[in-house]
N, C-alpha and C positions, 0 to 999 in steps of 0.2 A: 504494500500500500504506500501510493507516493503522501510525501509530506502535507501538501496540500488538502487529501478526503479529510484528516483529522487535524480539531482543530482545540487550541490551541498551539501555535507550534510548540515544541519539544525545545527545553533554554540550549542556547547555543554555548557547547562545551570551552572550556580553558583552551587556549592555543600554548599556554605555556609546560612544560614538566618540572614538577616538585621534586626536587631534592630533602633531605632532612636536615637540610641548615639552609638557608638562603643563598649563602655563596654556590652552594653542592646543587642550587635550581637553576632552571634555564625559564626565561621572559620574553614569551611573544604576545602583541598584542591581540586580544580576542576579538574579531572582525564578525561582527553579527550580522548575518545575510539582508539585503535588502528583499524583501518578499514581492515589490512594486516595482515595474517598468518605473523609467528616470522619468517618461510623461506621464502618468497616469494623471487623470486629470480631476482638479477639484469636481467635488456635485452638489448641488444645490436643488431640491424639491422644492418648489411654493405650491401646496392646495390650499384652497379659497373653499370656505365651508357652503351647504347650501346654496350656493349658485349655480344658476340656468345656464343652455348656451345660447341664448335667445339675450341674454343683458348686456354684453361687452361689446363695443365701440368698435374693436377689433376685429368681430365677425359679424358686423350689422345690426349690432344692436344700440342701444340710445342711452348706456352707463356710460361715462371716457374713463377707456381703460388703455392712457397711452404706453403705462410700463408693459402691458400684453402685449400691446404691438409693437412695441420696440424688441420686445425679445421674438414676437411671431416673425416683423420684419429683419431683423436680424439671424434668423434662424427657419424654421421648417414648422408645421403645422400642422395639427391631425383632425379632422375629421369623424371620423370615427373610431372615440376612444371611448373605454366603458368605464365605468364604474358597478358598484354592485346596487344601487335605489336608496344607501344608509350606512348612517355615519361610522362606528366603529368597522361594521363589516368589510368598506372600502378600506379604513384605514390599517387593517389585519393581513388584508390581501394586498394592499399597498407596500406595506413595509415587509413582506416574508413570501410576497413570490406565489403564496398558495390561494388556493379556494376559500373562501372563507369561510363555510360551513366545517370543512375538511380541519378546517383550526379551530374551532368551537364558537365562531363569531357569527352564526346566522343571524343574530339581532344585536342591537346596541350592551352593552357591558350591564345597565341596571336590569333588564329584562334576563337576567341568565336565569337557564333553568337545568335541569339534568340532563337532559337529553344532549348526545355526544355533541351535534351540529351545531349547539345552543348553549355549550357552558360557560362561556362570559369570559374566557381564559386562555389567551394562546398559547400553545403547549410548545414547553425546550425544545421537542421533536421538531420545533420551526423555528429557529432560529432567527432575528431580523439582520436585514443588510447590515444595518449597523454594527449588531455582533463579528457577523462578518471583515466588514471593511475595518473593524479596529483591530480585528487580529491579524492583518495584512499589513497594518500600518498606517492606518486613518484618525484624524483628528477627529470624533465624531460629537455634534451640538444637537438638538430638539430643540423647537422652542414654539409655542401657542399650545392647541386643543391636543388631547392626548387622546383619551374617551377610552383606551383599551387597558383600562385598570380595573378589575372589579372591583364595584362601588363598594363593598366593603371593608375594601382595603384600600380608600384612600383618607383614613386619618391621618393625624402625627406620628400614629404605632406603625403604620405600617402595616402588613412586612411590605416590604422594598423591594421583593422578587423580580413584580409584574409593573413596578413604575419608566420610566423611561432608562435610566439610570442602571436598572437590575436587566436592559435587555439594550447592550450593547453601547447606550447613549452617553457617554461620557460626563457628557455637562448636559443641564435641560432648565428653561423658563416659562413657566406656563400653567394651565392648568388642568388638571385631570379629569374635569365631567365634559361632560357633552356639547355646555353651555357654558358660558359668561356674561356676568354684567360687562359692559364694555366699559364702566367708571368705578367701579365696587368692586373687582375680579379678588376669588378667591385662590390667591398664587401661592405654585408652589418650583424651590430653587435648589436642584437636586433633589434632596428628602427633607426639605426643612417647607413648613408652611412660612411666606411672610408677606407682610401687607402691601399694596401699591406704594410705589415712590411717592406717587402727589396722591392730591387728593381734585374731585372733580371741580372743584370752586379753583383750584388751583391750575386746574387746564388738562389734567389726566386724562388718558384714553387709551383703550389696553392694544389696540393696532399699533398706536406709537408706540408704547411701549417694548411692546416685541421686538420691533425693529429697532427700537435703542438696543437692547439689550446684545440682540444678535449682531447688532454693530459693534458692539465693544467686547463680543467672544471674538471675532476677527480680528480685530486688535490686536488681542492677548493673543491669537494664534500666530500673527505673522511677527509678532515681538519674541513666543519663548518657541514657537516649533515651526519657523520657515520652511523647513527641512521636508515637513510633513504634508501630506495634499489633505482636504479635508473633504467631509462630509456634514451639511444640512439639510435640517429637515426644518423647515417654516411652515403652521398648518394656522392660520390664523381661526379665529373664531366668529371672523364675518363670514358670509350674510346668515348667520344663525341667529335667529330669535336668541333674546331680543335685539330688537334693531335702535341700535346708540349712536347718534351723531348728534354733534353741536351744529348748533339752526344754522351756522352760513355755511357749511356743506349741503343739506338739506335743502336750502334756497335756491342753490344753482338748479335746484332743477323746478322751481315754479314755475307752476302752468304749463310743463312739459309732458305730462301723462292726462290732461282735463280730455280728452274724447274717450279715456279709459284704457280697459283689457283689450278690448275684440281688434280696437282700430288700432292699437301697439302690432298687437299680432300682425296684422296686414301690411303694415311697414316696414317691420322688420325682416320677415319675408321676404318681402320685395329687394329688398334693401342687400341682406344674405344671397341672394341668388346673382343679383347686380355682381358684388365683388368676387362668385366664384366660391366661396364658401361651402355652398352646396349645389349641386347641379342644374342644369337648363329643367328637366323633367320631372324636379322633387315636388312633390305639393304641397300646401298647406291640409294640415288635418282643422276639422272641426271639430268646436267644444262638446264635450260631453254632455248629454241632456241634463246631469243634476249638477253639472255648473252652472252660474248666475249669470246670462249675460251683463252688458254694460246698459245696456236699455233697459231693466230691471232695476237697476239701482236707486232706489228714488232718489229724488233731485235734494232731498233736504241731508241726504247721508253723503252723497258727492262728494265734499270738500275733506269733508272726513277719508274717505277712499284714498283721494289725488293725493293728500297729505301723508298718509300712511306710504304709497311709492315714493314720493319724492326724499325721505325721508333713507327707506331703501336704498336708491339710485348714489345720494349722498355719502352713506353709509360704504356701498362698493365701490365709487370713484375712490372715497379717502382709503380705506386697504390698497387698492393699486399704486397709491402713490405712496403706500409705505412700504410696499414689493419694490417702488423703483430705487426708493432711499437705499434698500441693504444692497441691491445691485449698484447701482454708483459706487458704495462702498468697495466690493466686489473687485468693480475696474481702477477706483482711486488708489488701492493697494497692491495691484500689475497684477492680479488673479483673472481677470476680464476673458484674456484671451485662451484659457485653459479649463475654462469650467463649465463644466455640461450641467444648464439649466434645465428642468423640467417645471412648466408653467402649467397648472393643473387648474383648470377652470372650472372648479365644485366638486365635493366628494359625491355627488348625486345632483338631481335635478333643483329648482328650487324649491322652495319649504309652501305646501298649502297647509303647516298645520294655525296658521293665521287664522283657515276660516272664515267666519265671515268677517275677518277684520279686528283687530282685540288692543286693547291698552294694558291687557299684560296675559302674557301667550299661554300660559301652563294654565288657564281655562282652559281650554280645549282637551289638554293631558288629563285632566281631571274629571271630564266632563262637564264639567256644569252648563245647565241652557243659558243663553243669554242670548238678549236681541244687539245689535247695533244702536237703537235708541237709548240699553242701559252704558253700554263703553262710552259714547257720546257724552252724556248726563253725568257722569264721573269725571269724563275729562276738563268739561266747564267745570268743572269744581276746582281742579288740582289748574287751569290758568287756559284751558285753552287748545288750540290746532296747534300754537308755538310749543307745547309740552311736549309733544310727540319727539323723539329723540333723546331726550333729556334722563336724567337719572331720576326722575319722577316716577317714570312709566316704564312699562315692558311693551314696548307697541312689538306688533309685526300686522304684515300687509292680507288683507285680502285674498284668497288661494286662485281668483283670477289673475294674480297682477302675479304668482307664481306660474300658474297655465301659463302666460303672454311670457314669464324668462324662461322659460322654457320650448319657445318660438324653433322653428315650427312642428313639431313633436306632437304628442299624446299627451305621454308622460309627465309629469313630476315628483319629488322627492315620495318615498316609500311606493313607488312601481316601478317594483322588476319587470314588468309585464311589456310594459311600452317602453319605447326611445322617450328621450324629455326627464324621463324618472333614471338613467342610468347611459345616455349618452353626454358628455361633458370635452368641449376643448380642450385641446393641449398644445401648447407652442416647447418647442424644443432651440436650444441654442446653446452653441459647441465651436467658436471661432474659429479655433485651430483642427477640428477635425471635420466640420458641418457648415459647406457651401450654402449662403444664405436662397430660399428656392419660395416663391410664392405658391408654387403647386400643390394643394391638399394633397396630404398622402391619407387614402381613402382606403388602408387595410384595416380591418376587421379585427381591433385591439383591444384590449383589458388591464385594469389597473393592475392585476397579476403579472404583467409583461414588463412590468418597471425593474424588479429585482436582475431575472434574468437578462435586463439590456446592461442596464450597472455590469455584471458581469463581466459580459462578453466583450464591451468595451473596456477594462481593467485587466482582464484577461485572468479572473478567477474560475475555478471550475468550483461548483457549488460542493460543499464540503460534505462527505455521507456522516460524517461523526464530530458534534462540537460540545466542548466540557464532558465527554462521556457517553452522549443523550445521541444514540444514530436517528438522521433527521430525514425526514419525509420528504420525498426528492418534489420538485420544483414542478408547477402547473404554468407557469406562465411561460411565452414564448416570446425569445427576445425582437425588440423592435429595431437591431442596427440597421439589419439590411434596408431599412427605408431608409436611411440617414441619406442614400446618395440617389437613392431611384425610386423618383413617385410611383412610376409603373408595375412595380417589383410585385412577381402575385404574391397575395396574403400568404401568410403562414401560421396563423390560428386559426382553425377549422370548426372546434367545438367550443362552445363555451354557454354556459346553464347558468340561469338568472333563479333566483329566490329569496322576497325578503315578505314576512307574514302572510304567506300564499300567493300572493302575488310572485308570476314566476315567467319563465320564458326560458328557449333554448334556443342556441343557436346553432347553426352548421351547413358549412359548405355554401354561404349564400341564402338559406332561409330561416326562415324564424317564424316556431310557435311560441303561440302568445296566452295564457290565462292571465285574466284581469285579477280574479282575486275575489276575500269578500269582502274588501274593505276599501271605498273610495275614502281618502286621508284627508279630504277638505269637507265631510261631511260629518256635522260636528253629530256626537254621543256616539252610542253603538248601535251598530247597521242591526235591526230587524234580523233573528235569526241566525246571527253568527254564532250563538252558543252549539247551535246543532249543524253548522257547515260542516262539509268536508270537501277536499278537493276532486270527487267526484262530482258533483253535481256541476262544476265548473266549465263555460263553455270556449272552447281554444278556438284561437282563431291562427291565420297562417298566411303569411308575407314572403314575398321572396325580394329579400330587400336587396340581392345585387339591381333588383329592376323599379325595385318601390326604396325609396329612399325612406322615405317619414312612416310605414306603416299604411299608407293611404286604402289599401283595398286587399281585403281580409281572402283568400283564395280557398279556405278550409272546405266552400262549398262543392269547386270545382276539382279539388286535389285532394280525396280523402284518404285516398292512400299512401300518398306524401305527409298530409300532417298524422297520421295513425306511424307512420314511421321516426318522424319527428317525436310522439308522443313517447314512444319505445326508448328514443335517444334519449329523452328527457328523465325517463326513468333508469337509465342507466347510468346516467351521470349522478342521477342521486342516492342512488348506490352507494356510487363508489367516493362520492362526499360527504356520506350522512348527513343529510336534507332531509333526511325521514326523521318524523313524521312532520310532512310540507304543511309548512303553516306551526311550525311549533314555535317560532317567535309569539304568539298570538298565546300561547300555553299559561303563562302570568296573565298577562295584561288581558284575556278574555275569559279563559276557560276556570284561572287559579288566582285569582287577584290577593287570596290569602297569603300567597306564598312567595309574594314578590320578594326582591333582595330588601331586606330589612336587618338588622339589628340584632342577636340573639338572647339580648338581655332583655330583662324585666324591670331591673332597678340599675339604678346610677349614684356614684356618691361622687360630685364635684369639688373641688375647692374655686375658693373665688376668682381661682382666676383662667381657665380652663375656655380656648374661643377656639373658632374657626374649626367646629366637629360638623363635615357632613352633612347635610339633613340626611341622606341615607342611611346617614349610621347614630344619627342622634333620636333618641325617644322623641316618638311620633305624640307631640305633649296637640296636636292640631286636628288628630281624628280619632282617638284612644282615651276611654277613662283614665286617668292620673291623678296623683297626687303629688304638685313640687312644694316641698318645704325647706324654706331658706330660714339660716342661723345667721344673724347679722346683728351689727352693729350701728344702731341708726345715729349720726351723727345729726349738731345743731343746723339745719338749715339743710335739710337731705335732700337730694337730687340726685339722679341716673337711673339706666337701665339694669335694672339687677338678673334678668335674662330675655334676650330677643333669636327667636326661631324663625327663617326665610330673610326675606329682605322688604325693599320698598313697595315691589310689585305684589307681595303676598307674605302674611305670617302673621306669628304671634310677638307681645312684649308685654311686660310685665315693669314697670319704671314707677320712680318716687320723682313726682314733682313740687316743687315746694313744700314738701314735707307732708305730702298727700299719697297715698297708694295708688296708683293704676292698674288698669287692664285692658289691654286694645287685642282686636281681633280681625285684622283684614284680611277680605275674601276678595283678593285680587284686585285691590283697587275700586270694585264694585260694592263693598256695604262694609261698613266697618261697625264691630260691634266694639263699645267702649266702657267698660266699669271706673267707674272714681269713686276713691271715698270721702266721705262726708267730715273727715276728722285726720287732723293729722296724726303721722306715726307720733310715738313716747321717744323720746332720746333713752339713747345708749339700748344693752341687749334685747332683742325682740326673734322672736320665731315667726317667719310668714308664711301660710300658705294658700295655697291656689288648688283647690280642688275643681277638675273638669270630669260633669257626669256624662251618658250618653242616657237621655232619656228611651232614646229609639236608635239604638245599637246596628246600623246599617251605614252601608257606605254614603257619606254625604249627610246623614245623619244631624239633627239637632243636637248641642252642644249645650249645657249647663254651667256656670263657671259660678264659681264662691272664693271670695278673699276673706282669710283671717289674719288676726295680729295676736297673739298668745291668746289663740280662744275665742276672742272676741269676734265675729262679724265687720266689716268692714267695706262688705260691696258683693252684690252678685248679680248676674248679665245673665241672658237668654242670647244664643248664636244659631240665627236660624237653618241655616246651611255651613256645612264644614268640608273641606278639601279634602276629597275620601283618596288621593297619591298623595302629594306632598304639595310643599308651596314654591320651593325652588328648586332646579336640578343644580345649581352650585354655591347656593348661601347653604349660611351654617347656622348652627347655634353658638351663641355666644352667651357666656357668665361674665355679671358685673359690665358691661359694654352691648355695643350694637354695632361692629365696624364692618357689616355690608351694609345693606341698601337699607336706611332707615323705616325701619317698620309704622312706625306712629311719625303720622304728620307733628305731632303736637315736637315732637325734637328733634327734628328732619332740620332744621336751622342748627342745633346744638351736637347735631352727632359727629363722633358716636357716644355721646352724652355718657361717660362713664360715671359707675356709682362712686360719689364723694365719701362714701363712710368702708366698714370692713366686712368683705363676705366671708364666713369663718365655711361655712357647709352651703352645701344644696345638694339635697338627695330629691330623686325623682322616682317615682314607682307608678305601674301600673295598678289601678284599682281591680279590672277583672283578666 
């Protein structure tokens, strides 16, 4: 076995021979192999979360995404590159080469469940580039969304196995769920949690930030390891709900989306086929009948809609221009001409989990009904259409103005089933090896194909054995051969789509299609998903070397083409464990008992204990509980003595002028409030917060009671409660509130910490 299949290499022996005196030794110097050709050349990944290919400037869409085009004009451009419909899962198969059922990542990291396709965990047997490229001799950084850490294991404990760091990443900035506030982010630097540089009054925002940060790891690389070619991975956490910009990004685009979704669409189209993007003969697909058109919207919610895109557009113009800040860097430092960018334009299509439009998005994760008249009526509350953006609110857009980024497709984010949901741009650029070519290179790719191009340009062969762990040989097929010839026939044949039933296969030029049960912009649960099964499902079948978008379903005319396609489909989920299709759906529809949670019952805090997960922190927001804090009330008490979620949703619990609180926001949409009538006693006191469920069901009414040694001191009625949670990356905090301020009433003061001493806070479930 050459050195190369096993990996770590083996330490490079003494060149000298010992003697047993020093004189009686002989001294040569020990020359430790270079493992790298003299070019190997720096890499750089940038994906961009949740965006369309229908948004970017680059390929006719109406976002300005000039850093896109400067690396697409400078380089080569794909067409038809995939992704898998969802977030961890692309980025599982993104960074390791494989399928990503086949790695346990059929669904996002909080949804894991038992089943092999679906356990939340990518196994050593997969190895990421990363690990790879640093046991070759790579400088390797991470830095933004991670998402492929099970949620349970991203406290302060750890363990560190599955963080960026435990798999290859050297150094890493960023944060481990799904989501970010893009003003509040909950960061984490290596394995250490810690809080933004600024604060949002101060001008903070986590896009720049990234890009500070990965600017100044480049620094330090070409200051202590020149020597060394490096490896990045940038995955920002735009366009992911929610959607955070400050108002004059958000401005450039008023009045640029007032004719809506429908007439974007037609524009853009037009527009894509004009520069060659997509072919003379591709069509536009029409909307699906349980989307909204733009004519449907009434005229009094309008403003509210345009606001919400513009908002958007804003939001992905300023990421591209913090993609183009690290690449200047990049070329300010002589690295420019050596480094093989990959521009990844959405780990999926864009996001309908908007809805019908929302002021803060984990509604819809939740379920709860709401009209657009209640978001609206909230929003005049909190200041206004100017809110939208701001660290107030959790907007995201409309799931038409998702359809329209997703131009001209089907699909959107969570459909495997269609293009739109799992086709995404890619510009490639490689100075020194990659004549710059405007020719779409139109092969038939997958974010699997990234590992193995790395590869073959570096000229590694994938390793059968690293740290011990023989590794599961490589699914993806490399993409050099386009680097120099658009015309080059494809060389990825097969490739099988599935994210919560939603599913498709591909091969040799055609594609079956199941939609699935679950259209993702239709808010609550679809009617009869408890008893779906992917039988009943009806496929439909494209032969997309001649249908570019899906436009005309052949299943009718070809049924013994798609019954063989159906056979391919079940063979590949075989041999990926995709069985049982649709088990992402297994939590979140069939088990919602059993989502990733917590495995305690009771908690014992000290005061000073922040930044725990809501995943992994007691569910104090849809569970009988009882928190009782041992505290020390000082003269003139003020702060938060514990806050669960953020701005957009949660709980808090704070002393105002020497007064007990209790706030209870349901996403910005109804806030229930307790105040006491009396101030706290100075010095030692016992508080507690008793939360009943009168009616014990998901969403369930909520009972809250404040005591002070005994005493009564306030109790509320909450008529609706968040049967998931309130955020996917605020925490809980003791003694403080330093995410998104939960109560208006200290949203000026935060993170309002408690002025006196928290000795205890124990938390227990009642049943």
């Amino acid at each position: 076995m050459s050195a190369q299949d096993v990996l770590p290499f083996p330490p490079t022996p003494s060149a000298s021979t010992a003697g047993r005196t020093m004189q009686e030794s002989v001294y040569a110097q020990r020359v430790r192999p270079r493992r790298l050709p003299d070019d190997a050349p720096n890499i750089l990944i940038v994906l961009i979360d949740d965006a369309g290919p229908g948004l970017p400037s680059t390929y006719g869409g109406e976002v300005r995404t000039d850093t896109l085009s400067r690396v697409h004009d400078g380089g080569i451009g794909y067409n038809r590159f995939h992704t898998t419909a969802m977030c961890s899962p692309t980025r599982a198969s993104l960074l390791t080469g494989r399928n990503h059922h086949r790695i346990g990542n059929g669904q996002i990291a909080e949804l894991a469940n038992d089943w092999d396709g679906y356990a939340g965990e990518i196994p050593k047997s997969s190895a990421l580039c990363a690990e790879v490229l640093k046991e070759y001799g790579y400088s390797t950084a991470a830095f933004g969304k991670w998402h492929n850490t099970p949620a349970v294991e991203t406290t302060a404990a750890g363990p560190f196995h599955n963080w960026p760091t435990g798999n290859g990443f050297e150094y890493f900035y960023g944060f481990l769920a799904g989501e970010a506030s893009q003003y509040e982010p909950n960061l984490v630097r290596g394995t250490t949690i810690v809080p933004p540089p600024r604060t949002p009054e101060e001008g903070y925002h986590l896009s720049e930030d990234l890009a500070d940060d990965a600017i100044g790891w480049l620094h330090q690389h070409k200051a202590l390891e020149p020597d060394k070619p490096f490896f990045m991975y940038w995955a920002s956490g735009c366009l992911h709900g929610p959607h955070h910009i400050m108002k004059e990004w958000a401005d450039k685009y008023a009045g640029k989306f007032d004719d809506g979704w429908d007439a974007y669409r037609e524009r853009v189209y037009h527009r894509a086929k004009e520069m060659g993007w997509i072919p003379p003969e591709a069509q536009l697909t029409p909307r699906d009948p349980r989307m909204a058109a733009w004519d449907e919207v009434p005229e009094e919610e309008r403003p509210f809609q345009r606001r919400l895109m513009e908002v958007a557009a804003g939001f992905a113009e300023h990421v591209d221009v913090q993609v183009g800040r690290l690449i200047d860097e990049v070329e300010n430092l002589g690295y420019g001409d050596n480094t093989l960018v990959f521009y990844i334009w959405g780990d999926n299509g864009s996001s309908g989990e908007g809805q019908s439009g929302t002021i803060s998005e984990l509604i819809a994760q939740n379920g709860i009904p709401t009209t657009v008249d209640m978001h609206i009526a909230a929003l005049d509350e909190l200041g206004g259409l100017d809110v939208l953006g701001s660290p107030k609110v959790d907007n995201m857009y409309h799931a038409g103005w998702a359809w329209a980024g997703s131009t001209p497709y089907k699909g959107l984010k969570l459909l495997a089933s269609h293009l739109g949901g799992t086709r995404n741009p890619m510009a490639v650029r490689w100075p020194a090896r990659i004549t710059p070519d405007p020719t779409p290179r139109a092969q038939f790719h997958h974010c699997n194909d990234l590992v193995p191009t790395i590869y073959e340009v570096v000229g590694i062969t994938p390793p059968r054995v690293v740290h011990g762990i023989p590794q599961l040989p490589i699914d993806g097929v490399s993409m050099a051969y386009t680097f120099d010839d658009p015309a080059a026939a494809g060389r990825l044949m097969t490739q099988y789509f599935e994210i919560m039933g939603s599913r498709a296969i591909y091969h040799e030029g055609w594609m079956a299609s199941a939609f699935g049960p679950r259209p993702p912009w239709v808010p609550g649960t679809p009617p009869g998903i408890a008893t779906w099964t992917p039988d009943q499902d009806v496929w439909e079948l494209y032969h997309l070397d001649e249908d570019w978008t899906q436009a005309h379903d052949l299943a009718a005319e070809h049924p013994d083409k798609l019954a063989q396609m159906k056979e391919t489909f079940s063979i590949e989920a075989a041999k990926n464990s995709v069985y049982p299709v649709g088990g992402g759906l297994w939590v979140l529809v069939f088990h919602p008992e059993m989502r990733i949670s917590t495995p305690y019952r009771e908690w014992n805090f000290t005061g000073d204990i922040t930044r725990m997960p809501e995943f992994c922190a007691p569910a104090l927001g849809n569970r009988a509980n009882l928190v009782t804090i041992d505290l020390d009330v000082p003269e003139q008490a003020q702060g938060v003595l514990y806050a669960l979620g953020g701005a957009g949703g949660g709980l808090t619990c704070y002393i105002e002028d020497g007064v007990l609180c209790y706030e209870y926001n349901l996403f910005l949409l109804s806030r229930t409030r307790i105040r006491s009538e009396r101030r706290l006693p100075v010095g030692p006191a016992t508080i507690q917060i008793a939360t009943a469920q009168p009616d014990p069901k998901p969403g369930g009414a909520l009972d809250v009671a404040m005591t002070v040694d005994g005493d009564e001191h306030g109790v509320g009625h909450v008529p609706v409660s968040a049967p998931l949670l309130f955020s996917a990356n605020d925490c809980l905090d003791i003694g403080t509130c330093l995410g998104g301020p939960v109560s208006l009433d200290y949203a000026a003061k935060a993170p309002f910490p408690f002025n006196g001493r928290i000795d205890r806070v124990n938390v227990r479930y009642s049943t």
